[in-house]
N, C-alpha and C positions, 0 to 999 in steps of 0.2 A: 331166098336168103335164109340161113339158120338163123334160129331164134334160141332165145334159152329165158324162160317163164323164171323172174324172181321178183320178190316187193322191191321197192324202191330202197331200204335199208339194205337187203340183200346186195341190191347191184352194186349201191355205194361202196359197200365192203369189197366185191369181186373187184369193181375198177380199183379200189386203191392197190390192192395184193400184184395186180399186173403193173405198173408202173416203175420202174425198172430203171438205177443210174449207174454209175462208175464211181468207187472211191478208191483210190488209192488201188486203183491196177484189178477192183473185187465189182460184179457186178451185186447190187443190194437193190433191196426194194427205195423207194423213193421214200417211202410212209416205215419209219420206225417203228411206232408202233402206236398206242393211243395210252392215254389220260380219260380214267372214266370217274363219272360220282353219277349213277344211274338211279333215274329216279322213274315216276309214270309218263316223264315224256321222251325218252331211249329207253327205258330198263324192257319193253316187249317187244320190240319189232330191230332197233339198233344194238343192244344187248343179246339180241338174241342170234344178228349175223357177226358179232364179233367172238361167240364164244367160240365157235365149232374152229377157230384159225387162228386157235394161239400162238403154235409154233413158227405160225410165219406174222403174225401181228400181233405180236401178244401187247392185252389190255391192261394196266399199271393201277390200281384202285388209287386214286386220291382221297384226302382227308378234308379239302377245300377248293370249289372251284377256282378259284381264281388262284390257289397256290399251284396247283395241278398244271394250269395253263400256264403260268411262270416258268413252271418246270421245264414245258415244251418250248416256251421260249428261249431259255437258257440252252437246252437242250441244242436248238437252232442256230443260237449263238456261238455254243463250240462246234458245232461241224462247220462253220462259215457257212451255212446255207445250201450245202450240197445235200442234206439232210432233212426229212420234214417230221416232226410228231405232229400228233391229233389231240384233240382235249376235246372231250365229250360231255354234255350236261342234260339235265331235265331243263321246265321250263319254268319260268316265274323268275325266283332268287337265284337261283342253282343256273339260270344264264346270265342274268344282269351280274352277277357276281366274276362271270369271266370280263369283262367290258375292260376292266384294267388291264388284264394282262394283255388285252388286244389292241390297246392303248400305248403300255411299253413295246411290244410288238413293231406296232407301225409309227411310234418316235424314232427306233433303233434301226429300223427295217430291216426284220430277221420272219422268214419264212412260220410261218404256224398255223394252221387247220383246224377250226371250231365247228364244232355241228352242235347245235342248241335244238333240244326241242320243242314245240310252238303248238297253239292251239288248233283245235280243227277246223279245214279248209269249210266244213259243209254247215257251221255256224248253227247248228241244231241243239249244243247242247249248254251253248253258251250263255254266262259264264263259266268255263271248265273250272276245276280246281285251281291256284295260283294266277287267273288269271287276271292283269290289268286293262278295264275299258275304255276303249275313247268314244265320249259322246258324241264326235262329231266325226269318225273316221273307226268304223268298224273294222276295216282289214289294218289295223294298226295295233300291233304287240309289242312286250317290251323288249321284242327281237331286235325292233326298229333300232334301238339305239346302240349299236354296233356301226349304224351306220358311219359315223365320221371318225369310226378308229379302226375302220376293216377297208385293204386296198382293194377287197374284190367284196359283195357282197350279192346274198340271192335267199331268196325265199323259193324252195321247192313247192307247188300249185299244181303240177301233174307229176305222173312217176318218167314221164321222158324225157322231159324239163334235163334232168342230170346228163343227158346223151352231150348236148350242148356246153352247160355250165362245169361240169368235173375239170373237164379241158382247159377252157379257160382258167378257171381260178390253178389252176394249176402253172401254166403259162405265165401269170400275174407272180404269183410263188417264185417262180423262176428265173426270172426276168430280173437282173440286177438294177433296172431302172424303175421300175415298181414292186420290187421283193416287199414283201410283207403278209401282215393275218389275211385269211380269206375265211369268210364266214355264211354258212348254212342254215336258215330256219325250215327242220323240217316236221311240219304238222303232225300231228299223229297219226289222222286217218293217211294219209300218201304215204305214210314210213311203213306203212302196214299193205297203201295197194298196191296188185300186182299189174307188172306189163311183160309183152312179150321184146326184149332188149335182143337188139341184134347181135351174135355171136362174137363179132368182131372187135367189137366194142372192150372187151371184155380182151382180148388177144396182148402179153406182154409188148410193153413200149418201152426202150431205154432213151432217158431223157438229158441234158446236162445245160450247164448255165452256160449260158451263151457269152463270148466275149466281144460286142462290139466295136468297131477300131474306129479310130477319128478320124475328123475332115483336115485330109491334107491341109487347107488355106489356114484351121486353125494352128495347127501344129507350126508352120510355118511365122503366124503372127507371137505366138507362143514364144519359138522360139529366136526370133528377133530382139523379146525383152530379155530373154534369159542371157543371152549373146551380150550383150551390156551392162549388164548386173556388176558391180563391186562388189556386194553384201547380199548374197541370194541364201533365201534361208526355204528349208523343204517342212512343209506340215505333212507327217503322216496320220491321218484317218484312218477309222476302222475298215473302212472301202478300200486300205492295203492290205489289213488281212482276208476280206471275202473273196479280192481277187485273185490271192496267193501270187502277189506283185514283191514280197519283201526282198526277196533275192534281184529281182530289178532294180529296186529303188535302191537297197543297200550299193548296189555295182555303183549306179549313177553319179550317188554322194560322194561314193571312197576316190573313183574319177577325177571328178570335178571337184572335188573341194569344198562341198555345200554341207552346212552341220544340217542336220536333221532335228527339229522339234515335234512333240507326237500328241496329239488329243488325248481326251481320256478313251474314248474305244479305238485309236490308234495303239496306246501303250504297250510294250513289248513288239513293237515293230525292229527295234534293235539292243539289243541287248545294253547293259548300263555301262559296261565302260568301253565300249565301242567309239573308237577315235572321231565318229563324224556325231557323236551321239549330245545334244545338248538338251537336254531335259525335257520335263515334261510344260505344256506351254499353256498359262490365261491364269486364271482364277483358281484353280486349285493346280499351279504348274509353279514352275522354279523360279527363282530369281534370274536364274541364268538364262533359262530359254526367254523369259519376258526381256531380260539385258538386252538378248540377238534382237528378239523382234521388234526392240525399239529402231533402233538402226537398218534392217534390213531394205534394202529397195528394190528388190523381186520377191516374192513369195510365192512359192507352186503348192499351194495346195492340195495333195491327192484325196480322194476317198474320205470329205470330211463334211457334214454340215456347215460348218464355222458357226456353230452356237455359240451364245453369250457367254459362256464359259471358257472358252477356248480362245476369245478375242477380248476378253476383259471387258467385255461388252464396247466392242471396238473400240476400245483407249489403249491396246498394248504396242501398235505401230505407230512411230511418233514422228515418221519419217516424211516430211509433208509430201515426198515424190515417188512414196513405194508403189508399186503396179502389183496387181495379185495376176495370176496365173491360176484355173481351177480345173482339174480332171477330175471329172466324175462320171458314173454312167446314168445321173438323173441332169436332164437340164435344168432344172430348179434350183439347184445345190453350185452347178455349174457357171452361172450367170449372177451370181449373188457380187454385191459392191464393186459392179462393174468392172469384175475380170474377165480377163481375156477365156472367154469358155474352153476346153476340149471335153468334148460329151463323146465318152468311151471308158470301154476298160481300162483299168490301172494297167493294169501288166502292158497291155498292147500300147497303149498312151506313151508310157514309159519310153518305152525300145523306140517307137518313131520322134518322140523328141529328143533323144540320146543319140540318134543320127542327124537329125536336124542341125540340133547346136556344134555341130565339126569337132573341133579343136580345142572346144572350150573348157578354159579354168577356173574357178574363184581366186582371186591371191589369194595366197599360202598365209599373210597373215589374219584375212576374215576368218576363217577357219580356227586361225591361232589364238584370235581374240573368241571365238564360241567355246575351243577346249579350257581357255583360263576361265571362265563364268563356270562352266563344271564342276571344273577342278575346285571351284571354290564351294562350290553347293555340295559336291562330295566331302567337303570338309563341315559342312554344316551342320550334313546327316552322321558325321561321324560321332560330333561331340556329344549326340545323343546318348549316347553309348556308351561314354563317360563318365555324364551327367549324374550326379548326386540324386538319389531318388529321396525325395522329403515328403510322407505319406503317399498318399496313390501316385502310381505309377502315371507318365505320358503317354499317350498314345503313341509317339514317334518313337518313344523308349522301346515299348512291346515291338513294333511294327521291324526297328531294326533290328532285334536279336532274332524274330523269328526269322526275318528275311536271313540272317548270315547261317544259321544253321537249318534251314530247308534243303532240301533236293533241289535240284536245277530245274525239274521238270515236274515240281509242284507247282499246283493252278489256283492262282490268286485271284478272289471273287467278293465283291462287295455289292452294295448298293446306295442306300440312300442316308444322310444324317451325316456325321463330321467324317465317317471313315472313309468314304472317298475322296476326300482331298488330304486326308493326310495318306492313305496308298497310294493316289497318285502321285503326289507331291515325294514319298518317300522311300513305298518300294524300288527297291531295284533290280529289276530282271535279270532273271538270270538263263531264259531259252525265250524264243521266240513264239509268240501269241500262248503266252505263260497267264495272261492279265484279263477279267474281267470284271468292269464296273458298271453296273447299269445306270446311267448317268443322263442316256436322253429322255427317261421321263421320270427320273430320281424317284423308285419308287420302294417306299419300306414296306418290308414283307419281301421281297426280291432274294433274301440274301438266303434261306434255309431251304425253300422253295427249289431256286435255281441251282445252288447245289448240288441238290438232286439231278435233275436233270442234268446237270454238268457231268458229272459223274458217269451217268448213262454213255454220255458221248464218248467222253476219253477212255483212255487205256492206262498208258502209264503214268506214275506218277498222284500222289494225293491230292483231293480236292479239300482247298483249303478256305472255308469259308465263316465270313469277319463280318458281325453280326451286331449290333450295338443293342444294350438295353429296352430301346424303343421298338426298334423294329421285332425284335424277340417278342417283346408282348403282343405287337399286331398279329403276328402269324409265324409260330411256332411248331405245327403239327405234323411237320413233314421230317423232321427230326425221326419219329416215329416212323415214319415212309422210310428213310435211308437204312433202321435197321430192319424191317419187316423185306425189304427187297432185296437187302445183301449190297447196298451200293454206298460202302463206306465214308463217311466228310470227317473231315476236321474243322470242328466247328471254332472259333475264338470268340467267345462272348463278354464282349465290353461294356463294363456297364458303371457310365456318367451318371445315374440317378436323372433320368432327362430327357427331353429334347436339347442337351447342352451345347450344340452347335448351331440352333434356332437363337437358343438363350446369347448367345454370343454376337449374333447378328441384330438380336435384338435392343442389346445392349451398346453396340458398336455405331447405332445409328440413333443412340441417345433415349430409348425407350428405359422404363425400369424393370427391372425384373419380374417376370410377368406369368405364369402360367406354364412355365417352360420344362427346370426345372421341377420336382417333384416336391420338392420341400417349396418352392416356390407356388404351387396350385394348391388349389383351394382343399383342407382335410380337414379331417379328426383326427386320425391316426396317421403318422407317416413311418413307412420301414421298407425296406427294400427287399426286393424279391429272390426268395433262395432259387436262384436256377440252378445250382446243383441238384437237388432234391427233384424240379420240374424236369431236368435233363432223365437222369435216372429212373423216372419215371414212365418215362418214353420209352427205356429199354435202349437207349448210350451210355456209354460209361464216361463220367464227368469228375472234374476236380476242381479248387478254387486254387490258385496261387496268388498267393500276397505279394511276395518279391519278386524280382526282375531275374535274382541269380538261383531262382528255384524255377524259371519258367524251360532251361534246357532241360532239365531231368520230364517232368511234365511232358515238354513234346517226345521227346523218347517212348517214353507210356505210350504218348497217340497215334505214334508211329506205328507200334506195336502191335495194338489192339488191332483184336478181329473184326469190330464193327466201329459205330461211327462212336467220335471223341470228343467230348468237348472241356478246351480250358477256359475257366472263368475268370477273369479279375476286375477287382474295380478303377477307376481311371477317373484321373483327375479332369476335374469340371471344366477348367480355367486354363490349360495351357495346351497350345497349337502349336504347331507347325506352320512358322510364315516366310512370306514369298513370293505371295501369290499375288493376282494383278488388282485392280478395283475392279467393282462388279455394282450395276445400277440396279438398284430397288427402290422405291419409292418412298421417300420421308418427308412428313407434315411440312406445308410451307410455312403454316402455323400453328406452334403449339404453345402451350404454357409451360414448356417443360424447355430451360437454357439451354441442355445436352442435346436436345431435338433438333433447336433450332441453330447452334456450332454445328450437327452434322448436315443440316440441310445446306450448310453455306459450303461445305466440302464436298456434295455432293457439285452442286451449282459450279465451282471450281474444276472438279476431275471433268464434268461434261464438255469442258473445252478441249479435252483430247482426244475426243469420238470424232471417226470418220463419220463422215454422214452420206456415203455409199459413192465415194467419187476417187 
């Protein structure tokens, strides 16, 4: 058998380069390319096989691990997962530091590739530098703690060890029922020894995401509820965009008759004024789509979690007889509040219960009654537009001029803090899988980060990324990253003086104002932050716009510019966009505060319209 003599870092590198998939008619490597912050535990033996293969893997320097790895996450998120980055770190901080992004990762479940490195296997020299001890479990690193936010996880202990594991975790990667992070601690001394790796090993594989198809008897049971449905309403989840199912699902709807309501990583499953198209649905969703899914008595869920968000923390179906219906390709996701499972691909699911149900229509006026709730929420978002502006701007204000004068095939990206529910709640699509909000593990910092990575992915079209105040001061450095790389954003940075949509919730549930806003927390000095001058400093070119009828000339500029852009305004503390469903948090059974305890009796109240999984 041929052999080919490389370290264990070496091989690593050689297997990824051979991996090998299909996009869009193009054969590409599997591994895009990597995310490095190289320090003494990659920067001599994994730094050293990434450099000689730029051309085919080229290495991106990040500013932060954990933003680097957001990157790659994002990254994964717009290829729908046919696509994988790497994010690389030393060891100590520079891994615990990726833990989040491997965290949003596997809430999302979007493919990304960590290799962290770890102390040494032969314990000679121990304590290493950055290293954390456990007194009472010596093979224990703070590798370790990946573990409950990595689907695949392995500590490399020999250099053949990876003959086995690469595979696998790659398989796990793949795998639309277990997609997510897969994570590598590799020691230093094994990143450095050599073995003889057998030639074959090493030999190009082209790989692709498998679409598994359903069990007839479910499809069958499936389709027996659907078959008698009056009011069937369709959730699209982001599991209709990774399975590249929206041209199925859109047939299905236009068909039958069924309005379509869309999660927040479902959103831009159909364009906005698409006649089956009824908003967006739960807690940062429309009034209209929460109207359907009061009434609804089928619901087929595709491709969705059904997180608390999206079911109003199960109070938005008020229907005492509705049935759910779930396709998904995890059975976990599939069997939730005791619907009827299909554990399969979207796409494939799709088509056999499309033949299943015959003949089947919704009346013509279910449908008629989800286009009048639209129709009304499009008039809602209109008056924004309208609206008198009295000092700072609204958020729904900005949100809808940029939305009218954008490109079609600009890619709208958010993440955590009040701009996700008013994007969801407000944008409106205008192409298909147009939309990103990082929402299943709401996390700030996501938004300048992922951009980035966004950007990488796509082609056409500007990446359009909506950044609030807060999240800008967590993690801002990649701003930097977009012009050093030539991967142009449009940055919109909103800034409430705040956590103002904590402050709102906080307020909303009878607490007093607390710590939230800025002028609210504890100071000496209070002044708000020139992020023009911080933008500009990063090497973007930035501007503030006060008014609403100065914000088109502005995005013309952003248009324009050769690198990335960013417009600033400040935005009012106090007014939202609402519509949205109830949502359970937790409020004092007792407090000394009246407001506390008026909300605790509304909480106590709304809890009688929670299914309680039956």
């Amino acid at each position: 058998m041929e052999t080919i003599r490389l370290t264990t870092a070496q091989a690593i590198v050689k297997w990824l380069l051979a991996q090998r998939t299909m996009v869009d008619g193009e054969e590409v490597g599997v591994f895009a390319g990597a995310f490095g912050i190289f320090g003494h535990g990659n920067v001599t033996c994994l730094a050293e096989a990434l450099q000689p293969v730029q051309d085919e893997l080229p290495t991106w320097r990040g500013h932060n691990e954990q933003s680097m790895a957001l990157a790659a996450v994002a990254y994964g998120k717009a290829m729908r997962g046919r696509r994988i980055m790497i994010a690389t770190s030393s060891i100590g901080p520079g891994s615990t530091n990726m833990v989040t992004a491997a965290a949003v990762a596997h809430a999302n479940r979007i493919p990304v590739l960590l290799f962290s490195g770890d102390t040494f296997q032969h314990r000679i020299v121990d304590p290493v530098l950055q290293q954390v001890e456990n007194f009472g479990d010596p093979t224990m690193t703070v590798t370790d703690t990946f573990k409950p936010v990595s689907r695949y996880w392995d500590r490399i202990t020999r250099p053949e060890q990876i003959l086995q594991s690469l595979p696998q975790a790659l398989a796990v990667m793949l795998d639309p029922a277990t997609r997510g992070p897969a994570f590598f601690a590799l020691p230093q001394d094994i990143q450095a020894e050599a073995y003889d790796y057998p030639a074959r090993f090493f030999e190009p594989r082209v790989h692709y995401v498998r679409r598994p198809g359903p069990d007839d008897r479910d499809i069958a049971a499936a389709a027996a509820l659907l078959e008698n449905a009056t009011k069937p309403m369709i959730i699209a989840g982001g599991g209709v965009h990774y399975s590249g199912a929206v041209a199925e699902l859109t047939d299905l709807a236009e068909r039958r008759g069924i309005p379509v309501v869309e999660t927040v990583a479902g959103k831009a499953t159909l364009v906005h004024n698409h006649p089956n198209y009824a908003g967006p649905l739960g807690v940062t969703g429309s009034a209209a789509a929460n109207r359907v899914a009061e009434d609804a008595d089928v619901v087929l869920a595709i491709g969705t979690r059904l997180q608390d968000f999206t079911t109003g923390s199960w109070s938005v179906f008020r229907n005492p007889d509705v049935r759910f219906v779930a396709i998904n390709t995890a059975g976990w996701d599939a069997h939730k509040q005791m619907a009827q499972p299909v554990v399969a691909d979207a796409k494939v699911a799709i088509a056999a219960l499309d033949v299943a149900i015959g003949d089947y229509e919704a009346p013509a006026e279910w449908l008629a009654f989800a286009q009048g709730r639209i129709a009304e929420w499009h008039g809602y978002l209109d008056s924004w537009k309208t609206m008198e502006q009295d000092g700072d701007a609204a958020y729904a204000q900005v949100i809808q001029v940029v939305n009218e004068i954008c490109d079609d095939d600009d890619y709208c990206l958010s993440a955590a803090g009040g701009l996700p529910g008013e994007l969801t709640m407000g944008w409106r699509s205008k192409s298909v899988g147009s939309f990103d909000s990082e929402y299943g593990f709401s996390t700030m910092g996501y938004e300048i980060a992922g951009a980035w990575g966004a950007k990488m992915a796509r082609g056409a079209g500007d990446v359009i990324a909506w950044v609030g105040d807060g999240s800008y001061l967590m993690m801002n450095s990649d701003i930097y990253s977009t012009v050093m790389t030539g991967k142009k954003v449009i940055f919109m940075v909103l800034d409430n003086g705040g956590f103002a949509v904590i402050n709102r919730l906080q307020v909303n549930t009878g607490g007093a104002e607390f710590n939230n806003l800025l002028h609210t927390a504890r100071h000496e000095r209070y002044f708000r932050v020139d992020f023009v001058k911080h933008i500009e400093a990063m090497g973007a070119v930035a501007e503030k716009v006060e008014r609403l009828e100065d914000l088109a000339g502005a995005w013309e500029r952003a248009k324009a510019s050769d690198r990335s852009y960013a417009i600033v305004m400040d935005i009012d503390q106090y007014t939202w966009t609402e519509g949205g469903a109830w949502w359970e948090v937790g409020i004092p059974e007792v407090s000394d505060r009246e407001q506390v305890r008026v909300a605790r009796a509304g909480l106590d109240a709304e809890k009688k319209n929670q299914r309680a999984g039956v």
